[in-house]
C-alpha positions in Angstrom: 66.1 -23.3 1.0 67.8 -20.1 -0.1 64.6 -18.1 -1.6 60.9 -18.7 -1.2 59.0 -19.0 -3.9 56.1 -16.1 -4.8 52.5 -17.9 -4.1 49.8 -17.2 -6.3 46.6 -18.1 -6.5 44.1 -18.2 -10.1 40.8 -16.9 -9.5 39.1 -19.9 -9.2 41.3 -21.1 -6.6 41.1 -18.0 -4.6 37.2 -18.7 -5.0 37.4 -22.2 -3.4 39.8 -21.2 -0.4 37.2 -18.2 0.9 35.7 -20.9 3.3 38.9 -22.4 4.7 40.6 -18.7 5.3 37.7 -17.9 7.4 39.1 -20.9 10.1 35.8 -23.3 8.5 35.9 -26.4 7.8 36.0 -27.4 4.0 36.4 -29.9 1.1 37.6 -28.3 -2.2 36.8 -30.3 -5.5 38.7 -29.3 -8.3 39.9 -31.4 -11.3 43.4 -33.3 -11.8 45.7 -30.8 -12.6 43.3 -27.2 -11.2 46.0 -27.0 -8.5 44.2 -28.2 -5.6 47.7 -29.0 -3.8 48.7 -25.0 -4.7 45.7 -24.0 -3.1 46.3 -26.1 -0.1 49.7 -24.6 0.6 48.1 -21.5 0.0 45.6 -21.7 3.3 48.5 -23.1 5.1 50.6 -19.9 4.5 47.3 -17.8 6.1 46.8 -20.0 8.7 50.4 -20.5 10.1 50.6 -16.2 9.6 47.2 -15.9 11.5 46.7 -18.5 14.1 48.8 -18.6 17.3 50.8 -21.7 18.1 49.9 -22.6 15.0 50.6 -26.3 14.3 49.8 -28.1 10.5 49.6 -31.9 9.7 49.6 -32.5 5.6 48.3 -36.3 5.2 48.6 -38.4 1.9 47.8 -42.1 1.4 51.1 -42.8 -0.5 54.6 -42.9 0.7 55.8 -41.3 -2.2 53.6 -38.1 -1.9 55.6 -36.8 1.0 58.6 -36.3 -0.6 56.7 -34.8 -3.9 54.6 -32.1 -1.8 57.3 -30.7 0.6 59.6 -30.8 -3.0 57.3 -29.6 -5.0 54.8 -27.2 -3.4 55.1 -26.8 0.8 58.7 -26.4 0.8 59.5 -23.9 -2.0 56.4 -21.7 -0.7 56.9 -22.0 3.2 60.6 -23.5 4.0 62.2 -20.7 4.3 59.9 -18.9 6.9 58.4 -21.9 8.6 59.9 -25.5 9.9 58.6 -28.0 7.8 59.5 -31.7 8.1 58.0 -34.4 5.8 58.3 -38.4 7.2 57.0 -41.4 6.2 57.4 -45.1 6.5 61.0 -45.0 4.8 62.0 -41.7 7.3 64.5 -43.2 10.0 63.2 -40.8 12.6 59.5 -41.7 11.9 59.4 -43.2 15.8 60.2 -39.9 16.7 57.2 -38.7 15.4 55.8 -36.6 18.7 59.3 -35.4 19.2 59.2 -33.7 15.9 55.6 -32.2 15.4 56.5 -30.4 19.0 60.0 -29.2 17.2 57.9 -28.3 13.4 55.7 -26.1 12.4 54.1 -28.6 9.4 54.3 -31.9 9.3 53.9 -33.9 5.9 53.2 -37.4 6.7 51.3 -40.6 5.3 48.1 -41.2 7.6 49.1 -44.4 8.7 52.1 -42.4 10.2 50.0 -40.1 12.0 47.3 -43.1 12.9 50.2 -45.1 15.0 51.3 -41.6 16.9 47.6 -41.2 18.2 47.2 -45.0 19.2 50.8 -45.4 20.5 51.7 -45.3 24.0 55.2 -44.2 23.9 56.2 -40.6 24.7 58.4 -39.9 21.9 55.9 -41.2 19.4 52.4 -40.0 20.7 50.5 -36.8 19.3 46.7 -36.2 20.1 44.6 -34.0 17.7 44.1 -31.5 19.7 48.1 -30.7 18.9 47.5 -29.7 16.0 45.5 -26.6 14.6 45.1 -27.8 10.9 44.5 -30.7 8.9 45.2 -30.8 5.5 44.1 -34.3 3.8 44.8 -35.0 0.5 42.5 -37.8 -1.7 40.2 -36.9 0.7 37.3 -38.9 -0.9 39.2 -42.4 0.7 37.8 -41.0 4.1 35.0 -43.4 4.2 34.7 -47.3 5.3 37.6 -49.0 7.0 40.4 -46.7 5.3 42.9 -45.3 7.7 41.7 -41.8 6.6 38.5 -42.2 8.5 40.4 -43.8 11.1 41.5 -40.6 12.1 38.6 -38.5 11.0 35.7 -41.7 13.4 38.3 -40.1 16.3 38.1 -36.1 15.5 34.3 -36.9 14.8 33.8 -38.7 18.0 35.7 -36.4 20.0 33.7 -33.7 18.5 30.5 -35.0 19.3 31.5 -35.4 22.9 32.5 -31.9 22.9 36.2 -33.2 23.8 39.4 -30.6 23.4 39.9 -27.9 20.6 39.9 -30.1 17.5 42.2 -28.7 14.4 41.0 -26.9 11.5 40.0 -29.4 8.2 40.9 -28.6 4.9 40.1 -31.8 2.6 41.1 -32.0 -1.3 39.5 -34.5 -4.0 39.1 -34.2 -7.4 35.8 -36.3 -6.8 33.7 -37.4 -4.2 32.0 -40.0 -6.3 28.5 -42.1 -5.7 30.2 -44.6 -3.7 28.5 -46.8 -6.6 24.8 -45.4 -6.1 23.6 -44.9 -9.2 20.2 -42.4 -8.1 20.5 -39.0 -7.2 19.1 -39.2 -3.9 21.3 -42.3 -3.2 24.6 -40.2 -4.4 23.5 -36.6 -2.4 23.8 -39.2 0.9 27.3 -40.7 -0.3 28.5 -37.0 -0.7 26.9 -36.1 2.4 28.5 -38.9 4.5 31.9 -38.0 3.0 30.9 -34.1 4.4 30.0 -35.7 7.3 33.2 -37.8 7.8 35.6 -34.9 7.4 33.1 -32.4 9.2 33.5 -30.2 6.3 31.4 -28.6 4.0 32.5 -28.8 -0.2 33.6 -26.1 -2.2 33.7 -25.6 -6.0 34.4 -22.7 -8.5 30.8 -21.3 -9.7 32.5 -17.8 -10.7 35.2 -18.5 -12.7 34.5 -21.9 -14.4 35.9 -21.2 -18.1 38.8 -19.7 -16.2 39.5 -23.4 -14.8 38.3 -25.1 -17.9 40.6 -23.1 -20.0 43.9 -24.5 -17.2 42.2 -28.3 -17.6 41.0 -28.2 -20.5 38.9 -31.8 -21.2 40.5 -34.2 -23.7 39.0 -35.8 -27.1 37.2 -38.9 -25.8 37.0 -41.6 -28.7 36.0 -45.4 -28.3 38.1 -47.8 -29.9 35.8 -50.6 -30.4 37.0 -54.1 -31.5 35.0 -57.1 -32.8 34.7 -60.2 -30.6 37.3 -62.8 -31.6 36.1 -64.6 -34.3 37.3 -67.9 -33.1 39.6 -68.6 -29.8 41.0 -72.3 -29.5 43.3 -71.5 -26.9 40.7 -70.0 -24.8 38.7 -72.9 -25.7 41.2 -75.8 -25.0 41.6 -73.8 -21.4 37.7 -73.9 -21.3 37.8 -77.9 -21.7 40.8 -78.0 -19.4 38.7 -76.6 -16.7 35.4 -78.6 -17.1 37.7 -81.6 -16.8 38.9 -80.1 -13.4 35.1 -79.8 -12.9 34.2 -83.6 -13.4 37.1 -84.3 -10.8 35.1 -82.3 -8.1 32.1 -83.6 -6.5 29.4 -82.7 -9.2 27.6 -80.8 -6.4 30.2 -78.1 -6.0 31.0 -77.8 -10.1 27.4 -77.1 -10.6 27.4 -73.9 -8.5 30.2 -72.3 -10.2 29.5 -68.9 -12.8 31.3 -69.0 -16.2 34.4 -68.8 -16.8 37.0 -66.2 -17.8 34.4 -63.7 -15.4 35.4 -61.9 -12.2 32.2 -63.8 -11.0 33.6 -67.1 -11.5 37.2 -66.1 -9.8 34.9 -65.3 -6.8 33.2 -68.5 -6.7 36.7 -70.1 -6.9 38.0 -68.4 -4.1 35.1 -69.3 -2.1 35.2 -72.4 -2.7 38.7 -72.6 -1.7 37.7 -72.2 1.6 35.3 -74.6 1.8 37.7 -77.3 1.0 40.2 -75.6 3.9 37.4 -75.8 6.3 36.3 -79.1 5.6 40.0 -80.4 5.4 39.1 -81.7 1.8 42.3 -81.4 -0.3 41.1 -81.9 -3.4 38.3 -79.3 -3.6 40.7 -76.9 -2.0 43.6 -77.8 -4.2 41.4 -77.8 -7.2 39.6 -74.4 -6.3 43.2 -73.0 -6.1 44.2 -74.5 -9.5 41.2 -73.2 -11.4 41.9 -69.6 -10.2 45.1 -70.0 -11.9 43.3 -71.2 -14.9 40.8 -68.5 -14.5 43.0 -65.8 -14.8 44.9 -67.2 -17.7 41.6 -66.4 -19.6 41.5 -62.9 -18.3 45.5 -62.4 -19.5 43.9 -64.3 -22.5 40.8 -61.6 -23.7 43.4 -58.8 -22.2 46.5 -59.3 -23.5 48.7 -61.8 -25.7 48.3 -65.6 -25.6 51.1 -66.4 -25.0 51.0 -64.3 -21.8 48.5 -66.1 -20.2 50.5 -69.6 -21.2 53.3 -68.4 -18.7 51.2 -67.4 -16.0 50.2 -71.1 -16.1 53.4 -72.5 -17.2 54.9 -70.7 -14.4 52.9 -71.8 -11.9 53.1 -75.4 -12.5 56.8 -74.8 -12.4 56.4 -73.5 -9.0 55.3 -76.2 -7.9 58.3 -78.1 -8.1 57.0 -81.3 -8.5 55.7 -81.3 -4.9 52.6 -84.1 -5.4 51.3 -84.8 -1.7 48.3 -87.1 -3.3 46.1 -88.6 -6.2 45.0 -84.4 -6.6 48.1 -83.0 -6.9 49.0 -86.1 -9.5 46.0 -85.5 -11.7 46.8 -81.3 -12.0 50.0 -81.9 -12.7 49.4 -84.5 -15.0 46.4 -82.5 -16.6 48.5 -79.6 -17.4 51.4 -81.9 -18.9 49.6 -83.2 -21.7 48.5 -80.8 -22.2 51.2 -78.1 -22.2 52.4 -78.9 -25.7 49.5 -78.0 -27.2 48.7 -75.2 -25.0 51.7 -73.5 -26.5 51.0 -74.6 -30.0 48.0 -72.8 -29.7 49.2 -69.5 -28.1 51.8 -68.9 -30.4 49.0 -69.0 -34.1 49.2 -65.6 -35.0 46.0 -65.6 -36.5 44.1 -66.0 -33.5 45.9 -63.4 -31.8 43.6 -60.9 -29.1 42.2 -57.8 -31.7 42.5 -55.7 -28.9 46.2 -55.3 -28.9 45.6 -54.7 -33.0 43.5 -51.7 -32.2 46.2 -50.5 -29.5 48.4 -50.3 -32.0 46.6 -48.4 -34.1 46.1 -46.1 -31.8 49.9 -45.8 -30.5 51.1 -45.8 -33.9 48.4 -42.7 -34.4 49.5 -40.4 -32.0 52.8 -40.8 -31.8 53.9 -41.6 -35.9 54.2 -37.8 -36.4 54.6 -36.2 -33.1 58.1 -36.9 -31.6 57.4 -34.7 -28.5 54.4 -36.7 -27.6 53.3 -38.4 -23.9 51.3 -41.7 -23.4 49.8 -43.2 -20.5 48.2 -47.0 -20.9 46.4 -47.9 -17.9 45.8 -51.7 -16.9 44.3 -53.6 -14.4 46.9 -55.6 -12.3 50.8 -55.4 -12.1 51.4 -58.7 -14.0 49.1 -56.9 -17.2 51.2 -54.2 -17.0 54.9 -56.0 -17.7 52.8 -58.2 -20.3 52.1 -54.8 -22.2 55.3 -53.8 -21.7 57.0 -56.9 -23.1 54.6 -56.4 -26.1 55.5 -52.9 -27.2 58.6 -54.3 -26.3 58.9 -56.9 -29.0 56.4 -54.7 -31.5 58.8 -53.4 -34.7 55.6 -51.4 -35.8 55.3 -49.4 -32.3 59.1 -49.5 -31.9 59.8 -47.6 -35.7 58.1 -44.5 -34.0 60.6 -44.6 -31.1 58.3 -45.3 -28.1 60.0 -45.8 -25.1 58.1 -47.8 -22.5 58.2 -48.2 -18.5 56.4 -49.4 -15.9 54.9 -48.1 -13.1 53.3 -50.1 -10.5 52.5 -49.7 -6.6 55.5 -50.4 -4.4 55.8 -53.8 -2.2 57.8 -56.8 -1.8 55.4 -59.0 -3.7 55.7 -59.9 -7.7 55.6 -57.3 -9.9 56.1 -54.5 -7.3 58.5 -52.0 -7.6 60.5 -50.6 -5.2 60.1 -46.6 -4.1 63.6 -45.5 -5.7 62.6 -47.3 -9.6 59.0 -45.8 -9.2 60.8 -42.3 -9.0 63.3 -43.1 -11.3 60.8 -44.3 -13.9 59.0 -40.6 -13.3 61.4 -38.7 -13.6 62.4 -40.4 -16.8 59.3 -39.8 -18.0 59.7 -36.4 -17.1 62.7 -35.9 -19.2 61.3 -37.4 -22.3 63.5 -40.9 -21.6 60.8 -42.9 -21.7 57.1 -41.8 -23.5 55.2 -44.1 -22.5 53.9 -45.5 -19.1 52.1 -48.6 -18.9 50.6 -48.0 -15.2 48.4 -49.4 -12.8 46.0 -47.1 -11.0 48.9 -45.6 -9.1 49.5 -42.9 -12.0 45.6 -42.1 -11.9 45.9 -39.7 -8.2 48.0 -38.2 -6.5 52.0 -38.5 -8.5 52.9 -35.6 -10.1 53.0 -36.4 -13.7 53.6 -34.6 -16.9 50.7 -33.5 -18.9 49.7 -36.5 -21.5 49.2 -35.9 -24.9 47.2 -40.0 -25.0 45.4 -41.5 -22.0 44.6 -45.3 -22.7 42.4 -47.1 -20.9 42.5 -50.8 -21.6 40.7 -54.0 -20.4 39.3 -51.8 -16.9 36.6 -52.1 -15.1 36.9 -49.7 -12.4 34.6 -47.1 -10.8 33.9 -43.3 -11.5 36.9 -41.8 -9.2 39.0 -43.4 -11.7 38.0 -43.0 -14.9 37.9 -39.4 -14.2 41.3 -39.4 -12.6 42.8 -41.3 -15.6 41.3 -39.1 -17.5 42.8 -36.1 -16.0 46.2 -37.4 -17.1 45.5 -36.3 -20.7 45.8 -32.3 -19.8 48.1 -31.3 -23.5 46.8 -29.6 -26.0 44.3 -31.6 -28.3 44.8 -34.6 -25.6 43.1 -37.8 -26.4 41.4 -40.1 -24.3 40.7 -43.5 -25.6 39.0 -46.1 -24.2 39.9 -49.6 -26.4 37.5 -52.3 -25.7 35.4 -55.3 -27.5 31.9 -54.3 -28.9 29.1 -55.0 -26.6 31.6 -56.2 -23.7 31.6 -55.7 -20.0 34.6 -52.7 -20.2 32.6 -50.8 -22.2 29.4 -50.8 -20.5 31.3 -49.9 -17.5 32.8 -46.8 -19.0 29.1 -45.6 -20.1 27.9 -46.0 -16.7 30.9 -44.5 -15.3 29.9 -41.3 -17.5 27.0 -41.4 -16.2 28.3 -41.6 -12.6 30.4 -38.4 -13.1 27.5 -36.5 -14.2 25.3 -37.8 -11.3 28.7 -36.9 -8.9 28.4 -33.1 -9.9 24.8 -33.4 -9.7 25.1 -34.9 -6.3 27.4 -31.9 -5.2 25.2 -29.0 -6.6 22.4 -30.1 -4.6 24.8 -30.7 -1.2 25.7 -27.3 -2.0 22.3 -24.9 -2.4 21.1 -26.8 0.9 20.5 -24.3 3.3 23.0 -24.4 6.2 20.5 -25.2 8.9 19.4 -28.3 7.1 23.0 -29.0 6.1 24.4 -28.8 10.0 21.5 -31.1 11.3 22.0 -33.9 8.4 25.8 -33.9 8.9 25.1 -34.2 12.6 22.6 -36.9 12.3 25.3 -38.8 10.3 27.9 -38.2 12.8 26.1 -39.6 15.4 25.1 -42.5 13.6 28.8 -43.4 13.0 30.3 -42.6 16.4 27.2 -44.9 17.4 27.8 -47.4 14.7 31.8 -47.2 16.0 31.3 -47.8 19.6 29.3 -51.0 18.5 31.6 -52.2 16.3 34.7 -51.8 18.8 32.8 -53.7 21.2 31.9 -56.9 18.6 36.1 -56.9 17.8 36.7 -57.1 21.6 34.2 -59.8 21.8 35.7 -61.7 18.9 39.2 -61.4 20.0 38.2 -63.3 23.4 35.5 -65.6 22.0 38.8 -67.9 22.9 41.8 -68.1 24.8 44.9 -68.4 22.4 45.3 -72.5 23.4 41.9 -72.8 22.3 43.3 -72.1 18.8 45.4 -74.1 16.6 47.0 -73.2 12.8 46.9 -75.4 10.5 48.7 -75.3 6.9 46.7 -73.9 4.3 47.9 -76.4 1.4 48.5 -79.5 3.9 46.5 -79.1 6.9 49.2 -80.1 9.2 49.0 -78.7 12.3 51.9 -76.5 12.9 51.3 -74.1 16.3 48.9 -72.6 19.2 47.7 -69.5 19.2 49.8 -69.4 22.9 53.0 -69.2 20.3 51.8 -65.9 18.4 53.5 -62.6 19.3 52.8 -59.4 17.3 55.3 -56.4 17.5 54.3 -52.8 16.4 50.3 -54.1 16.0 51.8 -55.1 12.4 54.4 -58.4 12.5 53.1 -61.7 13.8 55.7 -64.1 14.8 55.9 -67.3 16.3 58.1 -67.4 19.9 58.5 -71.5 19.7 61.4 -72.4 19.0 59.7 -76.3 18.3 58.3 -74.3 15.0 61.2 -74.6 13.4 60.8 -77.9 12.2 57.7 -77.2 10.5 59.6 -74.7 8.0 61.9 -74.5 5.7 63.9 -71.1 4.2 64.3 -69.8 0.9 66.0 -67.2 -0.4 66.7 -63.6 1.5 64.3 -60.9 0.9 65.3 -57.2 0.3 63.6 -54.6 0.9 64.2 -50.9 -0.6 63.6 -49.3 3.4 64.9 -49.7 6.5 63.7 -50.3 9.9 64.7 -49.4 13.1 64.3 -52.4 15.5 63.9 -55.1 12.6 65.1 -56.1 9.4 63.8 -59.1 6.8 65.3 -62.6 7.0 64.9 -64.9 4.2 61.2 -66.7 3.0 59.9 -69.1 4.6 57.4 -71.8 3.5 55.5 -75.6 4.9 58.6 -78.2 5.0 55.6 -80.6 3.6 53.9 -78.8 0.9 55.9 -75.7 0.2 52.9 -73.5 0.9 54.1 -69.9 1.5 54.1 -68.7 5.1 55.6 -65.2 5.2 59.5 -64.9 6.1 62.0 -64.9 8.6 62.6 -61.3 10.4 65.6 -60.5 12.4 64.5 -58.2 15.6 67.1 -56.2 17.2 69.7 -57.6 15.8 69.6 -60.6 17.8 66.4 -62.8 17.8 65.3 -64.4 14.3 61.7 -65.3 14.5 59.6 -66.5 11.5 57.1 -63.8 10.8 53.4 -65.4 9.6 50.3 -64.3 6.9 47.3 -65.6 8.3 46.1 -66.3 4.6 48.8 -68.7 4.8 46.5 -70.6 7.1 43.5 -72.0 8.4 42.7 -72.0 12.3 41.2 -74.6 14.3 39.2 -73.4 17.2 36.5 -75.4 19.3 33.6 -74.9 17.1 35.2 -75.5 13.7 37.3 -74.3 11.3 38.1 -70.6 9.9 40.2 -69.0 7.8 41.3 -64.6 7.5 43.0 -62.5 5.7 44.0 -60.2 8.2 45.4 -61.2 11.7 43.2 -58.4 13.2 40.1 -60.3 12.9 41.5 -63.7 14.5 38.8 -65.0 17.4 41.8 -64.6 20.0 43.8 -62.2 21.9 47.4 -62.1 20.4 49.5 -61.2 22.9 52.5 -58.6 22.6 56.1 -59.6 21.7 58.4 -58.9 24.7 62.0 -59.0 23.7 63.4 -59.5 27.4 61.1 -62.4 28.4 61.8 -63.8 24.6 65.6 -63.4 25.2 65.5 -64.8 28.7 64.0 -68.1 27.4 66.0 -68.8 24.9 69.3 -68.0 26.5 69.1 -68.7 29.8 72.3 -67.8 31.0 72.4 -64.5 29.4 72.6 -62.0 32.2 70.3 -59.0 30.6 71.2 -56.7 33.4 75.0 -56.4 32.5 
């Protein structure tokens, strides 16, 4: 970098960093948008001027923030004086990783990055904590439960509490600690305390100069737009009768126990129930549990978004099937949803029954951006799929489109549907940077952490999500005159939740003040209590996994199809490389699968690369894909949600492969090679 940039601080952030330049431990909470990051590089700068061998690790729970803080803030501050290196999942060097901290100054990494180097074994990977001197760790408020955050933090605690090695300096950053879902004071002071506790930090706020920071964030104009319930819904209805005819198929003991439908509540019962029919090998309440999800969350597209959107989630579902009918259940759901398609569709495209939400969305786009042609929107939605129906509304909207908005997506990367890839979620920023497109209809992604533009309109709609972010959404909507608007039905379950979460905030700040006037004795022996508790709580829980994983040997263990129950493998024929990819070594397997199409993916990695998908020859039940290791071996590459595993006292199903009741032993490419091609001399 050819100059470094001047760092300056406002006097509220030089407030909040007093505690961290004094080598202490700390958490600063400051708004979206007060500069927390600024402040972060700031203490950085002291510490790497001040602190011999100094050595800093920046973490962040998204790939894409590495790139935007050593862009954006570490590297035009610090590049020029000081070695900075930023890697993630997509760096090709990332298995380097112990190489480079010794060769950098500061590190910006994701913290699943840094979570492999302290568990791997390998000499060019490893680091220990004790090689670095500070921590910085953005979102820090994720450090709590089984995120990978506390991961790290359980082993800095622990090691502190053993009194093991000089542990680094913490500096944590948040923008809200939250209740973790309490909802009395007492019950929210412990939630912030255990989040002190986890990052061995105490939490710092502005008291000095708070119209100073109020002035740079200034809060924008909340307003409710409230809609009457539907007057009258026959599509909904004709799903409703759809169902309860799914209902009378099952035995009437299990369709009595489910909640209503169109409720979060009843997609839980459905799920559940899905796995009763797995472990009872009872197609038809399995199948018809996993059909009335579908149906389920056609009513949710239904009071969210357009009609006709939640038509082609079913429609397109039943057209995924590809007229694969194993037995009299799969003939009667397929048959069900034929007759009735017809006038499924008849029904979603009446106008006049149309969802009055999206008339009140309108209403508000058309408001704030009619007269203002410099103006910035965010909508915020609930799940990928929501977001490209809103899109393909405004889309197809001559209203929203005469006031030239100019939509794009944003959703969390993956290879899934819906996801986007890391190089369209930055191009689709960056376009909204320029003024290319003016409105992003986003998933929770936008609400932390990605360095957007200040909004003029922040939209929440159909969301039912917790305090962190509603107040994170909301700190999207920094402009001038801003508006935040919450569009909901009268009386429903989205607008309860937003006056609770109001009320959550308030309790939040509440919760912190009192953290904050405890004395520091008092404060020292609670966080130490808590500390205890969890390296306690830790130990104990390491030792139930290590019981589960040999409660049987892997012949013990058989998986069966999730959509067939045909018995496909041993647990003796799982492998895992990297602690991550679990494939199967038998080459007998084979016949059990069929292929699909190749999947592409926008990284690369350095011993593997993705095959095509694979899924059950018998009932075309997803099972994962084919992955192509070192160039040489293709192996087929499992989800354990794709099946259900048969062990000597019953039947069990998981979503993860990390909490299978056997030991999964680790891929080794020589023995796997050697099997297969015997007369391959290795040693040449």
């Amino acid at each position: 970098m050819a100059a470094t940039t001047e760092l300056t601080l406002r006097s509220y952030q030089e407030e909040v960093v007093q505690t961290a330049l004094k080598g202490e431990n700390s958490i600063i909470w400051l708004p979206t948008g007060g500069g927390k990051t600024r402040a972060a590089v700031y203490v950085a700068k002291k510490h790497l001027e001040t602190t011999p061998n100094a050595k800093v690790a920046v973490l962040v729970n998204k790939v894409h923030l590495v790139d935007q803080h050593f862009n954006n803030e570490f590297g035009p501050y610090l590049g020029k004086r000081y070695r900075i290196k930023p890697i993630s999942g997509d760096s090709d060097d990332k298995d380097l990783f112990g190489c480079l901290v010794k060769d950098s100054d500061l590190i910006i990494c994701t913290a699943q990055i840094l979570e492999n180097a302290l568990t791997s074994t390998e000499e060019e990977k490893h680091v220990e904590l004790t090689d670095f001197t500070l921590l910085i760790i953005d979102e820090c408020h994720h450090t709590q439960k089984e995120s990978v955050y506390n991961k790290i933090m359980s082993r800095y605690v622990e090691k502190k509490v053993r009194k093991e090695g000089n542990l680094p300096q913490v500096l944590g950053l948040t923008a809200s600690p939250g209740t973790g879902g309490n909802k009395t004071l007492d019950k929210a002071v412990e939630h912030v305390l255990q989040i002190c506790a986890n990052l061995d930090s105490v939490i710092v706020s502005t008291k000095n100069y708070t119209p100073v920071l109020e002035e740079v964030v200034p809060k924008p104009i909340k307003q409710y737009d409230i809609v009457e319930k539907r007057a009258r819904d026959p599509f909904g209805e004709h799903l409703k009768l759809m169902m309860s005819m799914i209902h009378e198929f099952l035995p009437s003991t299990v369709s009595r126990s489910l909640r209503d439908m169109g409720t979060q509540e009843y997609e839980a019962d459905v799920v559940e129930l899905e796995k009763t029919g797995v472990k009872q090998e009872n197609r038809l309440i399995a199948q018809c549990a996993l059909h009335l999800r579908q149906y389920n969350d056609a009513l949710l597209i239904n009071d969210t978004v357009r009609m006709v959107d939640a038509f082609n989630v079913l429609d397109e579902f039943y057209k995924s099937k590809n007229n694969k009918l194993l037995d009299g259940t799969d003939f009667f759901l397929q048959g069900l949803f034929d007759e009735n398609r017809v006038e499924l569709r008849h029904l979603a495209l009446d106008a006049s029954f149309e969802n009055p939400k999206l008339a009140q969305l309108q209403c508000t786009l058309l408001e704030e951006f009619r007269n203002k042609k410099k103006s910035r929107g965010i909508i915020f939605s609930k799940t990928r799929r929501g977001t490209h129906c809103l899109y393909d509304w405004v889309e197809s909207n001559p209203e929203l489109q005469k006031v030239n908005i100019s939509a794009g997506i944003l959703t969390g990367t993956g290879t899934g549907a819906n996801h986007m890839n890391q190089s369209v979620q930055k191009t689709t920023i960056n376009n909204f940077r320029k003024g290319l497109i003016n409105l992003l209809i986003s998933t929770s992604v936008a609400e932390e952490g990605l360095d957007i533009p200040e909004c003029n309109l922040v939209v929440r709609y159909g969301l039912l999500t917790n305090e962190i972010a509603q107040q994170q959404a909301s700190g999207r909507a920094r402009a001038a005159n801003s508006v935040y608007s919450v569009v909901a039905e009268e009386g429903g379950r989205e607008l309860r939740r937003e006056y609770t979460n109001e009320y959550l905030q308030s309790l939040t700040s509440k919760a912190i003040d009192k953290v904050q006037i405890m004395s520091p004795r008092e404060f020292r022996i609670k966080i130490s209590e808590l500390q205890l508790s969890a390296v306690l709580i830790r130990i104990q829980d390491e030792r139930r996994k290590n019981e589960r994983m040999q409660r049987y040997s892997p012949g013990q263990v058989q998986l069966q199809c999730r959509g067939c129950f045909i018995r496909v493998c041993s647990g003796e024929d799982i492998r895992k490389i990297e602690n991550s990819h679990h494939v199967n070594i038998n080459p007998e397997f084979e016949r059990h699968y069929k292929t699909g199409g190749q999947l592409f993916l926008d990284r690369t990695f350095e011993d593997w690369e993705p095959g095509r998908v694979i899924s059950c020859s018998n009932c075309d039940k997803d099972w994962g894909m084919e992955i192509k290791f070192k160039r040489a071996a293709t192996l087929p590459c499992l989800k354990i949600k794709s099946f259900s595993l048969n062990t000597p006292e019953g039947k069990s199903t998981h979503k993860q492969w990390k909490d299978v009741p056997f030991q999964v032993a680790e891929f080794d490419f020589t023995d796997y090679m050697s099997s297969r091609f015997p007369d391959l001399d290795l040693d040449d």
